[in-house]
C-alpha positions in Angstrom: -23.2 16.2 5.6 -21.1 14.5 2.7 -17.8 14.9 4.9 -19.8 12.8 7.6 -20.7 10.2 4.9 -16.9 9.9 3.7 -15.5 9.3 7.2 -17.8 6.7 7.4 -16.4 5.1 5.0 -13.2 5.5 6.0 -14.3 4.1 9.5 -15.2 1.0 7.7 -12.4 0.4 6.2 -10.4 1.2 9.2 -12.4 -1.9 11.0 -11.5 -4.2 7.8 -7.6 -3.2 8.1 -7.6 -4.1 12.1 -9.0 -7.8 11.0 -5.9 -7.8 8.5 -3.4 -6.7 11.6 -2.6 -3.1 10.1 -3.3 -0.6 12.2 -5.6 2.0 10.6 -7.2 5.5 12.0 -9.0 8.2 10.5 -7.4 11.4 10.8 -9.3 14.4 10.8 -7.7 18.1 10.4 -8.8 21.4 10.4 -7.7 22.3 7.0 -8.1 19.2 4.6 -10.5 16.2 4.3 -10.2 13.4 6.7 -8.1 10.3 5.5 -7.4 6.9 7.0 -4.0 6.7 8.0 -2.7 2.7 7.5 0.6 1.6 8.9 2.1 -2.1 8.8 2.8 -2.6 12.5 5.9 -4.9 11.4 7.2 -2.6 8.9 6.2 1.2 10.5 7.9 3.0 7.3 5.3 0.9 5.1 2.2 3.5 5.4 -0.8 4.9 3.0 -3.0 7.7 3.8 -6.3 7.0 2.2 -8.5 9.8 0.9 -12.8 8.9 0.4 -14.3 11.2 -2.7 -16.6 10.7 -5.4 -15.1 9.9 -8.6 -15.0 12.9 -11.0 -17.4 11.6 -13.4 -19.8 10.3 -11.2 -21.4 10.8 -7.9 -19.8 7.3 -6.6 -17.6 7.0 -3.7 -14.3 5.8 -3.7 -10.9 4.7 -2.1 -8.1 6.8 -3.4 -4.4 6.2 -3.1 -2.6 9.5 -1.7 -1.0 9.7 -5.0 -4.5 10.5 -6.5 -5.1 7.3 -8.3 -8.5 5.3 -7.6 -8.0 2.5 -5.3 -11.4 0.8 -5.0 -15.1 1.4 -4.7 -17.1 2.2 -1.0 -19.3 -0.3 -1.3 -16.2 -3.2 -0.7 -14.5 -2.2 2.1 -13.0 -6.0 2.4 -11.8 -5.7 -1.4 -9.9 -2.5 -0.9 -8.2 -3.7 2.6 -6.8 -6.4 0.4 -5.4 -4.2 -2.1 -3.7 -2.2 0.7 -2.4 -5.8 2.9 -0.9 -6.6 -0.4 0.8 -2.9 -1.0 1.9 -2.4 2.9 3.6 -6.1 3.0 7.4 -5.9 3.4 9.1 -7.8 0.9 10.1 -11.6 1.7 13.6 -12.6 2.0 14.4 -16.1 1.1 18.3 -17.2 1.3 20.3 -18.5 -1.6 23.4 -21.4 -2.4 24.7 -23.4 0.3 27.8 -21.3 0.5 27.1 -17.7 0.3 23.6 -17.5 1.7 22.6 -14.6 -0.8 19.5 -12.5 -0.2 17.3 -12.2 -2.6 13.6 -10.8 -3.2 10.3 -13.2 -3.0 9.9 -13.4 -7.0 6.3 -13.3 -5.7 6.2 -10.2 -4.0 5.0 -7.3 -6.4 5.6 -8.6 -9.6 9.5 -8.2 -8.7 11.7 -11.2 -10.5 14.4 -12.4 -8.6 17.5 -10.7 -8.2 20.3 -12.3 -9.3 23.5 -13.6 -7.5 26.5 -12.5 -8.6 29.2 -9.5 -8.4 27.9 -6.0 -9.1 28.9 -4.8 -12.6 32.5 -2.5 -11.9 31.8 0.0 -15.0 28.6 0.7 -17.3 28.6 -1.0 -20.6 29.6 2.0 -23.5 26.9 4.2 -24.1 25.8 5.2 -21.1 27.3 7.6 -18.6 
């Protein structure tokens, strides 16, 4: 049965995600496809749902986002729990100065630059509304 083969799958990347400390579970329901459900145990509102299908132009298996997009292929379960550790990591908070001790975002963390210390702008510059 193929939805047999797909929670499979899943399972096995379930058992990668619990080596990476996220906790993971396949979820099965009466009226969709099974996904793995994958939540950051330090962050709880940082979750995935992960869907297993073939690709539409092929007969391969892969990990899909729940947005529908193509995370990574069956056969490398390991590959595709790093592309979710990486998406379900809280962002880093480093402090700033001496004096005001400014949070600011790991330039690091998801191709995010730095934000910038400094007083919030008090009006938009003309042109915009």
């Amino acid at each position: 049965m193929v939805s047999d083969r797909r929670v499979d799958y899943l399972e096995e990347l379930e058992q990668e995600l619990d080596t990476r400390g996220l906790v993971a579970r396949v979820v099965r329901t009466r009226s969709g496809p099974a996904f793995l459900r994958v939540v950051n145990p330090e962050a709880a509102s940082l979750a995935e749902d992960v869907t297993c299908a073939p690709a539409p132009e092929s007969h391969d298996h892969y990990y899909w986002w729940s947005w529908g997009e193509r995370m990574h292929r069956v056969d490398d379960p390991g590959g595709a729990a790093v592309k979710l550790a990486h998406v379900l990591q809280p962002l880093r908070r480093e402090l700033r100065g001496e004096t005001g001790g400014t949070a600011a975002r790991d330039p690091g963390a998801q191709g995010l630059g730095p934000h910038l210390p400094g007083p919030a702008p008090t009006e938009w510059p003309s042109g915009h509304s």
